[in-house]
LONU-779092 format. One record per residue (C-alpha): y, z, x negated; residue in one letter. Coordinates in Angstrom, 3 decimals. Layout:
LONU-779092
+----------+----------+----------+------+
!       yy !       zz !       xx ! type !
+----------+----------+----------+------+
!        Y !        Z !        X !    a !
...
+----------+----------+----------+------+
***
This chain:
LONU-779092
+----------+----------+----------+------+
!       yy !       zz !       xx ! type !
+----------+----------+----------+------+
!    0.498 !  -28.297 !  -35.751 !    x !
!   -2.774 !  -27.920 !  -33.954 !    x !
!   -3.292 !  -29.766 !  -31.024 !    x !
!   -4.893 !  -27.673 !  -27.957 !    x !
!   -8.384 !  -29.051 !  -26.249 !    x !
!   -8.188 !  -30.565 !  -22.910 !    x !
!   -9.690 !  -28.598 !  -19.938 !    x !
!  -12.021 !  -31.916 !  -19.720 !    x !
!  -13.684 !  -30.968 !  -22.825 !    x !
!  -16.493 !  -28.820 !  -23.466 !    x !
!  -16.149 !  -26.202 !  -26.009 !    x !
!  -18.866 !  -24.190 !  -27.602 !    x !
!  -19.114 !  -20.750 !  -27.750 !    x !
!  -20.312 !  -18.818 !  -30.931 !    x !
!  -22.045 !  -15.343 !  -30.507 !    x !
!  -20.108 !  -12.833 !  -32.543 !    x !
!  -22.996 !  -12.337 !  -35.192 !    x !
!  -22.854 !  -16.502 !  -35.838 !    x !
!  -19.069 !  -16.512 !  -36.445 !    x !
!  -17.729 !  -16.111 !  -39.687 !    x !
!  -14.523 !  -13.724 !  -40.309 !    x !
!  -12.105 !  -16.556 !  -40.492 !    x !
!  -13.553 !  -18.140 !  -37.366 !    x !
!  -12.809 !  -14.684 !  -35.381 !    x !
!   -9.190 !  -15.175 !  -35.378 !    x !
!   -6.866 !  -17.264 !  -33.070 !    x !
!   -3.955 !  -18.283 !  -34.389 !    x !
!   -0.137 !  -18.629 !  -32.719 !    x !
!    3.007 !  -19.684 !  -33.141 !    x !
!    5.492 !  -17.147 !  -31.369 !    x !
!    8.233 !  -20.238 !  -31.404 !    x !
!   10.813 !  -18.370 !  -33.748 !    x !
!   11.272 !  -19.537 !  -36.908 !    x !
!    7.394 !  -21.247 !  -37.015 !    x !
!    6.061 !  -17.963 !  -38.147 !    x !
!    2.223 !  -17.401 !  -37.242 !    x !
!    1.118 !  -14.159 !  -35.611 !    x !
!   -2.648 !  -13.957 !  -35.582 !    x !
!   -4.850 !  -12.220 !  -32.689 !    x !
!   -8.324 !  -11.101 !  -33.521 !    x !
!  -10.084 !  -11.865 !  -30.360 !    x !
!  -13.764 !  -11.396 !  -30.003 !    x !
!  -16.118 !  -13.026 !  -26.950 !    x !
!  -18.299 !   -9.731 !  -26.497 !    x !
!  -15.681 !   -6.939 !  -26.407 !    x !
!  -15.523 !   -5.745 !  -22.429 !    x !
!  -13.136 !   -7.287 !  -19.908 !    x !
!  -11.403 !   -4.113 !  -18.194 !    x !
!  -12.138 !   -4.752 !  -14.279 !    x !
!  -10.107 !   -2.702 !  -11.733 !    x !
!  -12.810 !   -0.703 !   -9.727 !    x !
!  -12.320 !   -0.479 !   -6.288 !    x !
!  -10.472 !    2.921 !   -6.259 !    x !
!   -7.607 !    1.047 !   -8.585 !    x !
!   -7.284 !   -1.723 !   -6.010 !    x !
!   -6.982 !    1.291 !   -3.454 !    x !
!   -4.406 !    2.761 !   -5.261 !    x !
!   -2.553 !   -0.140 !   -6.387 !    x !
!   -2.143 !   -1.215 !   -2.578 !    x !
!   -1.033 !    2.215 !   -1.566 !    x !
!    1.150 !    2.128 !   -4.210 !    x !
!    2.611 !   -1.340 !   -2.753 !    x !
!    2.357 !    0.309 !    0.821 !    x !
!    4.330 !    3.585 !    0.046 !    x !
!    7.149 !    0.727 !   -2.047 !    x !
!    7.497 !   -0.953 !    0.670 !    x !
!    7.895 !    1.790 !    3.669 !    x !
!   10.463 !    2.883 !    0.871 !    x !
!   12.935 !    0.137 !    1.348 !    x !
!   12.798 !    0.090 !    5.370 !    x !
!   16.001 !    1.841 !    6.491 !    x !
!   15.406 !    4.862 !    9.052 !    x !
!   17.266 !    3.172 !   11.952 !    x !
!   20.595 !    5.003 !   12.206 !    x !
!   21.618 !    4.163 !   16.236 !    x !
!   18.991 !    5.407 !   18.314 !    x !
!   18.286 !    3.430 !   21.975 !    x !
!   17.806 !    5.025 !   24.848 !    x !
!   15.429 !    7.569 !   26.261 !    x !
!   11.806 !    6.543 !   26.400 !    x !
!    9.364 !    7.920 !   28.259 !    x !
!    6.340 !    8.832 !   27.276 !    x !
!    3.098 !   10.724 !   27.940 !    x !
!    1.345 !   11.007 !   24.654 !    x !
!    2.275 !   11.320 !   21.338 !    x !
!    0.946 !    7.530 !   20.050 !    x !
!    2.353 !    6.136 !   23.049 !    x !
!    5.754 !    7.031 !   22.176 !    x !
!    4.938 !    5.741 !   18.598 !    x !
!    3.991 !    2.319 !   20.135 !    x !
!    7.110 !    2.393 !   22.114 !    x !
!    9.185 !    3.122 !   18.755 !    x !
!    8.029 !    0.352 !   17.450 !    x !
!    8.365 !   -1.823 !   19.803 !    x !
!   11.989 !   -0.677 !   20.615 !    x !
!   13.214 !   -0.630 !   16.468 !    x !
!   10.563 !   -3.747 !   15.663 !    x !
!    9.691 !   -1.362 !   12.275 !    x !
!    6.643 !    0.051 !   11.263 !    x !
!    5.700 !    3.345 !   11.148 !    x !
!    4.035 !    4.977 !    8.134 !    x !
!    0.311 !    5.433 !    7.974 !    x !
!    0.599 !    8.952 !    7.946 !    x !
!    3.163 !    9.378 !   10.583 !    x !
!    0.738 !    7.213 !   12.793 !    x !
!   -2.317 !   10.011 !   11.935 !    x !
!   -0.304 !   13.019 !   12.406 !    x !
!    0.913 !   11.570 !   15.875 !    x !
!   -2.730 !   10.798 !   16.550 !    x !
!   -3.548 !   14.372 !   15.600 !    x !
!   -0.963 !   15.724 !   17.825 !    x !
!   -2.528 !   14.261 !   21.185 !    x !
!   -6.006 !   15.312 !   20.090 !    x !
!   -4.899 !   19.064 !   19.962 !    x !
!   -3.927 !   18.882 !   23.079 !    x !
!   -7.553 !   18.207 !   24.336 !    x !
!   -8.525 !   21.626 !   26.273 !    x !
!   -5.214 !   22.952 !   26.663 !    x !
!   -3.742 !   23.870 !   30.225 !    x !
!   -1.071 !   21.145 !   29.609 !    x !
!   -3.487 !   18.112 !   28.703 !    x !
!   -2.386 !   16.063 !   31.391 !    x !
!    1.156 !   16.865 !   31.819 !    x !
!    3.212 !   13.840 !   30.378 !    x !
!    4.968 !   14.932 !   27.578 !    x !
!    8.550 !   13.352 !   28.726 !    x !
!    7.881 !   16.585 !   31.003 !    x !
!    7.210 !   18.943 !   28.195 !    x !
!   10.290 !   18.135 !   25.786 !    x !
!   12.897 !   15.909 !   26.027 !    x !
!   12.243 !   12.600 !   24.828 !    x !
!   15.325 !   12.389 !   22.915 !    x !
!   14.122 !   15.237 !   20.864 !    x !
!   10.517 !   13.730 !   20.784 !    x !
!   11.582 !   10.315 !   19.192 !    x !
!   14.420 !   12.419 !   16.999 !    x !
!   11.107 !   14.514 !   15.183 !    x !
!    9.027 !   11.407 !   15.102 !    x !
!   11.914 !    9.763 !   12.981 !    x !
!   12.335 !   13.056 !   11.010 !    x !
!    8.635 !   13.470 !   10.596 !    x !
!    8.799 !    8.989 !    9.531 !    x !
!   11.955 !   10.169 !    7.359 !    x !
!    9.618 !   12.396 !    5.349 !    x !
!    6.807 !   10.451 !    4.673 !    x !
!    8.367 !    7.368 !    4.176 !    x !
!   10.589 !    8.705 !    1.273 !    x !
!    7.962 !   11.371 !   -0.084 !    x !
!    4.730 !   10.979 !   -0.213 !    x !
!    2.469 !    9.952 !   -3.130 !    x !
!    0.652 !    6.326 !   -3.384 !    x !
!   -2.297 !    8.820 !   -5.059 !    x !
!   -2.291 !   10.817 !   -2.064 !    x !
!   -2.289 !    7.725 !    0.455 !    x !
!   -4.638 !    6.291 !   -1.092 !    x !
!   -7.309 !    9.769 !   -1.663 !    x !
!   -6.679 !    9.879 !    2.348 !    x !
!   -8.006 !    6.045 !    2.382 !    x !
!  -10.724 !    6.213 !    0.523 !    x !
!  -11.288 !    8.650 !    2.319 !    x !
!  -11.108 !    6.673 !    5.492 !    x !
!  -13.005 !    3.857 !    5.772 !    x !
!  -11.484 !    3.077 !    9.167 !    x !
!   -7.779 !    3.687 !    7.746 !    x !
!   -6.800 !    0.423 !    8.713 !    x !
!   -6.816 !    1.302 !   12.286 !    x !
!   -3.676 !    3.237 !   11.422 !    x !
!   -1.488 !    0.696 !    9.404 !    x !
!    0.811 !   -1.135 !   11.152 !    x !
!    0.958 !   -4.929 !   10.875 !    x !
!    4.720 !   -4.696 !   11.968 !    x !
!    6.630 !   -6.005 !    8.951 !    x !
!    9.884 !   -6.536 !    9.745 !    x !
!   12.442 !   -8.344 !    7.488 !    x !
!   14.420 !   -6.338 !    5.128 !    x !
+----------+----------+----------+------+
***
């Protein structure tokens, strides 16, 4: 049995064109029946580093995971009022202590900014619609993306984005 080298220790490095062929190879002992496997390891082939757009993805594909699991609340408080669109997101989430999706946040965002120039711009929207209705679509609207959309999608819209954090929540509540 070899014995393995302390981290303490230095160990020295051969270039690939000083090693011979038996040095190459790295012996191991897969624990069943004291067979040896050998792996063929060389110092100079390249070390595959995640770019920055697989980091992107890979944390909107933890993002969209997790808005997966958070239940849609079924019972449904009382009537908030409201005068914009993100305002009644911000009471939402106050009210059901739950995050709401990154693009749920955007499209509510999008929402009060088309209402710039219209006759109605300053009307409250608790007014306009019933805000029973209002928090019913945002939920349907939450329903959708939550269960739906794509981490690759999420995370083109990020890159996108470089101010996309704005629009994730920092709610996380505990499932």
């Amino acid at each position: 049995m070899k014995r393995t080298i302390p981290w303490t220790d230095s160990v020295d490095v051969i270039s690939s064109d000083e090693s011979s062929s038996s040095d190459s190879g790295i012996e191991l002992n897969d624990g069943i029946g004291g067979q040896r496997l050998s792996s063929y390891v060389t110092i100079d082939q390249p070390i595959k580093e995640m770019t920055s757009g697989d980091l992107l993805i890979r944390r909107a594909e933890m993002y969209q995971d997790y808005m997966k699991h958070i239940p849609i609340p079924a019972q449904r408080g009382s009537a908030i009022p409201f005068s914009s669109w993100v305002g009644l997101g911000k009471s939402v989430k106050q009210l059901y202590r739950q995050p709401l999706h990154y693009l749920t946040n955007i499209l509510l965002y999008k929402w009060d900014q088309q209402r710039i120039g219209s006759e109605d711009e300053y009307t409250p929207l608790d007014t306009m619609m019933h805000p029973c209705k209002a928090e019913a679509t945002i939920w349907l609207v939450e329903e959708v993306h939550r269960r739906t959309s794509s981490h690759y999608h999420v995370a083109k819209i990020w890159q996108s984005d470089p101010m996309h954090h704005a629009f994730v929540d920092s709610i996380f509540p505990q499932l």
